[in-house]
FIGUNU-725233 format. One record per residue (C-alpha): residue number from 1; residue in one letter; x, y, z. Coordinates in nm, 2 decimals. Layout:
% FIGUNU-725233
BAPA    k  r      xx      yy      zz
BAPA  NUM  A       X       Y       Z
...
This chain:
% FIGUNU-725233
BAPA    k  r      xx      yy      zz
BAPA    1  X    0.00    0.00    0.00
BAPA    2  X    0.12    0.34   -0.08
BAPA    3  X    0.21    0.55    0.19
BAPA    4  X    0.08    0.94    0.29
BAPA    5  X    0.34    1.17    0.32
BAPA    6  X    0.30    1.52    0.41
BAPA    7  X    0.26    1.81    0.25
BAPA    8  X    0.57    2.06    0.15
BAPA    9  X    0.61    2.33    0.45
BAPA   10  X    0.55    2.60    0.20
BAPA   11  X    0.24    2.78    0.28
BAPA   12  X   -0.09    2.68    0.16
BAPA   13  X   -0.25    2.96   -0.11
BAPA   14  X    0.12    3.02   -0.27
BAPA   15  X   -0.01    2.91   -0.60
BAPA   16  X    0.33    2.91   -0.74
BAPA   17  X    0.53    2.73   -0.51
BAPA   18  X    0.70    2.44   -0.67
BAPA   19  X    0.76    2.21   -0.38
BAPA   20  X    0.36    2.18   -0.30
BAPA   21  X    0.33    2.19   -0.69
BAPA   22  X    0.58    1.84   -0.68
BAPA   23  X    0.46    1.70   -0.36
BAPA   24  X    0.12    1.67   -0.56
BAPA   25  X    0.20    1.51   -0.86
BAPA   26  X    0.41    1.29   -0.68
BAPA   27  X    0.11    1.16   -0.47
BAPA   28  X   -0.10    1.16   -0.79
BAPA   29  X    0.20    0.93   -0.95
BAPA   30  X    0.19    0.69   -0.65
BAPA   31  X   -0.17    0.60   -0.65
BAPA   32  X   -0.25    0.80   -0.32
BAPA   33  X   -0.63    0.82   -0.33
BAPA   34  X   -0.73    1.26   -0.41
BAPA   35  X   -0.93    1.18   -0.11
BAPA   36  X   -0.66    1.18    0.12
BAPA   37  X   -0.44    1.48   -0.08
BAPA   38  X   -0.73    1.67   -0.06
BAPA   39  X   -0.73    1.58    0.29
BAPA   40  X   -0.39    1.69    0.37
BAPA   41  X   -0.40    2.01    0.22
BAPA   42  X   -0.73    2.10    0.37
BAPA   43  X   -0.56    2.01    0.71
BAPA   44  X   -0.30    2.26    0.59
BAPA   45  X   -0.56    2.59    0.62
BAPA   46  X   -0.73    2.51    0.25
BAPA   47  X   -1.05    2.53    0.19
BAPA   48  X   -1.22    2.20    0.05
BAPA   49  X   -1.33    2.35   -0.31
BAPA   50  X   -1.02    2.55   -0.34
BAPA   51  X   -0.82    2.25   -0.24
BAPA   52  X   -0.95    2.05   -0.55
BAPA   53  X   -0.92    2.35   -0.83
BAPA   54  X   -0.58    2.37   -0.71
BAPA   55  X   -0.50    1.97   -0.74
BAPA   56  X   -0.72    1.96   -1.11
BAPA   57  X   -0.46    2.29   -1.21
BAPA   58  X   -0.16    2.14   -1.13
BAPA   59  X   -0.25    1.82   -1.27
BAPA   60  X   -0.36    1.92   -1.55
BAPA   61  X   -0.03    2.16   -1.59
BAPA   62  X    0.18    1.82   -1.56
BAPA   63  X   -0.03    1.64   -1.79
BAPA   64  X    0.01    1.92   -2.05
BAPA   65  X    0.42    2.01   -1.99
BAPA   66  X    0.47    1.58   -2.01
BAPA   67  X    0.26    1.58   -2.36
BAPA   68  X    0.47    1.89   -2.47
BAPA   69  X    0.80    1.73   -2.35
BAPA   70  X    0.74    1.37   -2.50
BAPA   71  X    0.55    1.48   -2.85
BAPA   72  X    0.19    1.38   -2.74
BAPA   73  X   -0.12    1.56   -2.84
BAPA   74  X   -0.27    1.76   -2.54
BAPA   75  X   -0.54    1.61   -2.31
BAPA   76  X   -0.90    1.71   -2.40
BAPA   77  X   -1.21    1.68   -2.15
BAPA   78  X   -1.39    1.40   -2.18
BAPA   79  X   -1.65    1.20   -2.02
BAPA   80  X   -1.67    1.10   -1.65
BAPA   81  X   -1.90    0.90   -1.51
BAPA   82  X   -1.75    0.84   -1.18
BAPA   83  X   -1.48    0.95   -0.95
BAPA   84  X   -1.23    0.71   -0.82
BAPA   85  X   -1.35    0.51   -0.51
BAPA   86  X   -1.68    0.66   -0.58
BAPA   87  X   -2.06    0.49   -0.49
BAPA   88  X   -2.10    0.17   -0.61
BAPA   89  X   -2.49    0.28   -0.73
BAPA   90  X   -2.60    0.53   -0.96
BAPA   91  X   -2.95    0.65   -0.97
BAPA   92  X   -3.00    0.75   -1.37
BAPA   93  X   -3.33    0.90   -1.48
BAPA   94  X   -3.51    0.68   -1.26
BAPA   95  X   -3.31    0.38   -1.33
BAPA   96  X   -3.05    0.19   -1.08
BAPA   97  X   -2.75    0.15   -1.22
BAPA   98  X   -2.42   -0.04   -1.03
BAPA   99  X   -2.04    0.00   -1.07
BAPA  100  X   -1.92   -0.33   -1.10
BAPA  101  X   -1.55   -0.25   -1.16
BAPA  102  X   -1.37    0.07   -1.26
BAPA  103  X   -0.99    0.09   -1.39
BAPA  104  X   -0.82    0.41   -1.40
BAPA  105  X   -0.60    0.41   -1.69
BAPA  106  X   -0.68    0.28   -1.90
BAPA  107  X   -1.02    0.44   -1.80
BAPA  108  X   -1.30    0.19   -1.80
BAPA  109  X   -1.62    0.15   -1.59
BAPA  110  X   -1.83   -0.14   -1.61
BAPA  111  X   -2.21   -0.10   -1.54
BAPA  112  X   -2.46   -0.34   -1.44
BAPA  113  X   -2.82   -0.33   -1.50
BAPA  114  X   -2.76   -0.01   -1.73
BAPA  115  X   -3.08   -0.14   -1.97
BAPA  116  X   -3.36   -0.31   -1.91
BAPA  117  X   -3.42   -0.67   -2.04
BAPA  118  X   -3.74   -0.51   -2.23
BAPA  119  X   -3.55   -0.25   -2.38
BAPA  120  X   -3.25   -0.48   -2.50
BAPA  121  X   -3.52   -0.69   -2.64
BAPA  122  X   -3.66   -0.40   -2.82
BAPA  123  X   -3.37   -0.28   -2.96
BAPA  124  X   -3.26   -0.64   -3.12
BAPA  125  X   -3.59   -0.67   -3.28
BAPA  126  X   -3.60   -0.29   -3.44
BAPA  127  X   -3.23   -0.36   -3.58
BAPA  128  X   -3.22   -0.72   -3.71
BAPA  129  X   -3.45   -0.63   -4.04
BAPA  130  X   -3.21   -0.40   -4.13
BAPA  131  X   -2.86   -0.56   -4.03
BAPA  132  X   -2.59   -0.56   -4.30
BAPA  133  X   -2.23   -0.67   -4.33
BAPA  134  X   -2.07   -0.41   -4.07
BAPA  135  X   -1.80   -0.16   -4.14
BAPA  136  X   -1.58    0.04   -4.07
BAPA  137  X   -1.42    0.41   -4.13
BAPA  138  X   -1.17    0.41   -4.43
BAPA  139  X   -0.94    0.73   -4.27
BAPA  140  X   -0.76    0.71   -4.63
BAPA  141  X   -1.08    0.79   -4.81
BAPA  142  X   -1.33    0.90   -4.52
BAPA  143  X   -1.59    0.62   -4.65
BAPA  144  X   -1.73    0.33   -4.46
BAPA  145  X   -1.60   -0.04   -4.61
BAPA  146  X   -1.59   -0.39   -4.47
BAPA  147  X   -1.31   -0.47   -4.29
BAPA  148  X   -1.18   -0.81   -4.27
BAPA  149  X   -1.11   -0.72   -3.86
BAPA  150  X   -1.51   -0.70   -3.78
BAPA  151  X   -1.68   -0.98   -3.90
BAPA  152  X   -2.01   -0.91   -3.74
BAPA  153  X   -2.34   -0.76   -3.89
BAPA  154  X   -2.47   -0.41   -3.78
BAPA  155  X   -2.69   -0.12   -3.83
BAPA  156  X   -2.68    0.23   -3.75
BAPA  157  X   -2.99    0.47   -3.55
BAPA  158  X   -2.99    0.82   -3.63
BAPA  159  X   -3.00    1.04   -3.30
BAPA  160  X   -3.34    1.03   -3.13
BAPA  161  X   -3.48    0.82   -3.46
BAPA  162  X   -3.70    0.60   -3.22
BAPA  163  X   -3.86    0.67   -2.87
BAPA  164  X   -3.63    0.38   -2.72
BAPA  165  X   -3.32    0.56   -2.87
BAPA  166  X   -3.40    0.93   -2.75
BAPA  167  X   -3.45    0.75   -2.38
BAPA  168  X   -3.09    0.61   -2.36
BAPA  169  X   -2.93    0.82   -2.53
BAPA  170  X   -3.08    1.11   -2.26
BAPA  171  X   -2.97    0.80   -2.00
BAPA  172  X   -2.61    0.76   -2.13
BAPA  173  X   -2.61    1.19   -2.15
BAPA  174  X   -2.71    1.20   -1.80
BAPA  175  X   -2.47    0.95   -1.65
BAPA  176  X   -2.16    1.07   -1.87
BAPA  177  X   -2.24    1.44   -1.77
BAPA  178  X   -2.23    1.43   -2.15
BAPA  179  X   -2.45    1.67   -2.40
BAPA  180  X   -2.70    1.46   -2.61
BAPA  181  X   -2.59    1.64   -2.94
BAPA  182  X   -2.20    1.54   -2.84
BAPA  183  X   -2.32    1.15   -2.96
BAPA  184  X   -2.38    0.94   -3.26
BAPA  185  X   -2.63    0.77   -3.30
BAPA  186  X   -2.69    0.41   -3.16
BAPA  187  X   -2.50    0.14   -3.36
BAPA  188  X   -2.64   -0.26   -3.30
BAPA  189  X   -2.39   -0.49   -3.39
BAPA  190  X   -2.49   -0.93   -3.39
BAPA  191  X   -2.18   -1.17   -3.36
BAPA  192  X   -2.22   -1.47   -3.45
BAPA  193  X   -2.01   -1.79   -3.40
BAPA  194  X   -1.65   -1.68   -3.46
BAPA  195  X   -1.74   -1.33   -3.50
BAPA  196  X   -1.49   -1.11   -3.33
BAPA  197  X   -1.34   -0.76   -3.40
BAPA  198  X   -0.97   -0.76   -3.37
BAPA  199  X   -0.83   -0.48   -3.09
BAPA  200  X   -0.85   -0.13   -3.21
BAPA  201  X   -0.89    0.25   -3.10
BAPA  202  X   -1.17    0.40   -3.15
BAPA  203  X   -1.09    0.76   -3.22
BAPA  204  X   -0.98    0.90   -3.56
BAPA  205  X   -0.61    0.90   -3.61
BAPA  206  X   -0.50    1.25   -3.71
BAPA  207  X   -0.22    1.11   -3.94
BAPA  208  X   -0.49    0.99   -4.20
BAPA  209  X   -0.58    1.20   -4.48
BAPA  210  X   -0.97    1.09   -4.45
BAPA  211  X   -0.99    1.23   -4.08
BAPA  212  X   -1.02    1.61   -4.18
BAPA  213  X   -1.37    1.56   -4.31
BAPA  214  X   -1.47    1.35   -4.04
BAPA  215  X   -1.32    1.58   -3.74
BAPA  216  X   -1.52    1.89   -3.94
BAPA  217  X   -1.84    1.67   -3.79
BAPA  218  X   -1.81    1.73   -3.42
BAPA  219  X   -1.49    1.71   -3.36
BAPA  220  X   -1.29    1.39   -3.18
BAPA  221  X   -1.42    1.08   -3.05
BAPA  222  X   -1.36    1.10   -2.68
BAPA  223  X   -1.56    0.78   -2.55
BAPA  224  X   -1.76    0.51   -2.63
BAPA  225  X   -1.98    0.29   -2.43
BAPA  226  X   -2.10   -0.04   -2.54
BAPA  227  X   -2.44   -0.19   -2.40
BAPA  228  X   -2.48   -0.53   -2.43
BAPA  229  X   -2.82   -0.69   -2.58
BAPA  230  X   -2.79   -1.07   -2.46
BAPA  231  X   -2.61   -1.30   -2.28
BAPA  232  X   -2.40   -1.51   -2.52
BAPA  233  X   -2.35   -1.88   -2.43
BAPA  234  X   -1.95   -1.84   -2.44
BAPA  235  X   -1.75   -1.59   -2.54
BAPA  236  X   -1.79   -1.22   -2.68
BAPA  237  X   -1.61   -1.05   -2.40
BAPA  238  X   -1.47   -0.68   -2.46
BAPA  239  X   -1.15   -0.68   -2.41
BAPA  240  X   -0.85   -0.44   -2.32
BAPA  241  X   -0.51   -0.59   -2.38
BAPA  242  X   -0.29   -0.31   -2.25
BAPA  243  X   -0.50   -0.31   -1.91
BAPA  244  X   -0.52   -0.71   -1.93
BAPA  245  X   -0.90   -0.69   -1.89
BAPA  246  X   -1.24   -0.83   -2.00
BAPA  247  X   -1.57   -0.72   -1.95
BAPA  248  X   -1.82   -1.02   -1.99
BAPA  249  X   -2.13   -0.98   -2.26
BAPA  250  X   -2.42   -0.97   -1.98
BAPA  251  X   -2.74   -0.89   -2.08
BAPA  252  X   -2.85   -0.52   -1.97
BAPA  253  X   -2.51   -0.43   -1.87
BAPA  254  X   -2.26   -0.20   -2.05
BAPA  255  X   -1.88   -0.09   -2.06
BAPA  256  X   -1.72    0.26   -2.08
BAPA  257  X   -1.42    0.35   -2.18
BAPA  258  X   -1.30    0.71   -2.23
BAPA  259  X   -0.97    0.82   -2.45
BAPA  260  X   -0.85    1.20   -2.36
BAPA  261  X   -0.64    1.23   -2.69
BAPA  262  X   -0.61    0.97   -3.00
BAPA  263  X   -0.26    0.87   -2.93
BAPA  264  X   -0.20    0.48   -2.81
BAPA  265  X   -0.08    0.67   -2.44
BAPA  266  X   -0.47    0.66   -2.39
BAPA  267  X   -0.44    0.28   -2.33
BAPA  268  X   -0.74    0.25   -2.49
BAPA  269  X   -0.70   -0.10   -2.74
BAPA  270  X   -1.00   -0.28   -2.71
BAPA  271  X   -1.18   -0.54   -2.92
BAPA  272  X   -1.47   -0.79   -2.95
BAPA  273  X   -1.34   -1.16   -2.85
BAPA  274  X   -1.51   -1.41   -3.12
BAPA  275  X   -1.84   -1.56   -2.99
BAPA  276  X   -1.76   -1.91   -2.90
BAPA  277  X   -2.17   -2.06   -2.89
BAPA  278  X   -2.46   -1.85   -2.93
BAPA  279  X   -2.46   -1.50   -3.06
BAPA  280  X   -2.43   -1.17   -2.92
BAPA  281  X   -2.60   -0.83   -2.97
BAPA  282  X   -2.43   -0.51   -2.85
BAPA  283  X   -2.53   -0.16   -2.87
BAPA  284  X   -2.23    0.08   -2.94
BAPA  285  X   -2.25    0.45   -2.84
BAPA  286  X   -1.99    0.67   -2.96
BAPA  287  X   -1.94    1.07   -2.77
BAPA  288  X   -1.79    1.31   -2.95
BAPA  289  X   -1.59    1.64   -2.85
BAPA  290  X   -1.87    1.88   -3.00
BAPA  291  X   -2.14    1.86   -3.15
BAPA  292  X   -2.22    1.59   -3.38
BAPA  293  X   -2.46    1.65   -3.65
């Protein structure tokens, strides 16, 4: 376990000092819960709300001077659902919704209960007329194509096209403290037997010549969450090889994941494991930086 330290002897309210400046990041760099800095600091004459502007500036500053320092695009806000260590149940316009596991870098909740069994059902009977051989974004061209990595079959919503999508799509807006018009519509995706999609970011990578055109259209992706439909019999997980995690396919419950810059530092990779009996249905939510129309 990480042990407290104390803070520098410099007093607090010296915005500039660079001893408290270090003695924060260093905290924040050996997993010391902001509960407990905040603590210390507050302990040191700080007021509470000042306490945590100060620690969100001068992490932030560190962020940006490493990204500066080592090449990286800057950090961008993105979606938070949750702070660390925070409650394990979320009331979400009017609907219960649990933490079952939350990583910090690379950022990933997993929710349970996050749809209803009826609206799952719902949503895999309004998409599977109109599924097709899924795609993906060409960033050379800017066009959707097959890709040999997703073998599944999919179909896009437009935002708010049905009275099921405009209700989760206000749900996921409300619990990612995320504007409705930042998202694109609902995808449904059906895996098969064998079906998989190979890890994978999701944002647009700035070094293709397609992603100009896309970006002009709200901007960078900054987070997706992916709701799942059914239960497959085996398989189907999403997975997250740089964090060494899986989130099972369960029925009604989803996984975020959020990506402040499109740069592999994000930690982000992810894919669909293949199906290995049954099929599985997913919803895939995608937020944008602005608005997406």
């Amino acid at each position: 376990m990480a042990r407290m330290t104390t803070p520098a002897r410099a007093p607090i309210g010296h915005e500039d000092d660079p001893a408290l400046r270090e003695w924060v990041v260093a905290q924040a760099v050996a997993g010391i819960a902001p509960e407990q800095v905040l603590a210390a600091l507050c302990e040191r004459g700080l007021a509470q709300q000042a306490a945590i502007e100060y620690v969100e500036q001068v992490l932030r500053g560190h962020v940006e001077s490493h990204a500066r320092d080592n090449g990286l695009p800057l950090p961008a806000t993105v979606p938070a659902p949750i702070d660390s260590n925070g409650p394990s149940a979320l009331v979400v316009e009017g609907r219960k919704v649990h933490v079952l596991a939350s990583l910090l870098h690379p950022r990933v909740v997993v929710f349970g209960g996050f749809l209803s069994n009826a609206e799952c059902d719902e949503l895999v009977a309004t998409a599977r007329p109109r599924l097709r051989r899924s795609s993906t974004l060409d960033l050379q061209t800017g066009e959707d194509t097959a890709h040999e990595h997703r073998t599944s079959q999919g179909m896009a919503f437009q935002r708010g096209q049905t009275p099921l999508c405009a209700r989760i799509e206000r749900r996921i807006a409300t619990l990612l403290d995320w504007p409705v018009e930042n998202g694109e519509g609902l995808q449904v995706l059906r895996y098969g037997v064998g079906a998989e999609y190979r890890p994978h970011y999701d944002y647009f990578d700035p070094a293709f010549p397609g992603t100009a055109a896309t970006l002009r259209r709200g901007g960078q992706r900054v987070a997706s969450l992916v709701m799942y439909l059914n239960t497959p019999a085996r398989g189907g997980a999403t997975v997250f090889p740089d964090a060494h995690f899986e989130a099972a396919a369960v029925k009604g419950n989803a996984v975020f994941f959020s990506y402040d810059r499109p740069h592999p530092v994000t930690a982000s990779l992810h894919g669909g494991a293949p199906v290995l009996e049954g099929e599985k249905w997913i919803a895939t939510k995608w937020l944008r930086a602005g608005r997406h129309d």
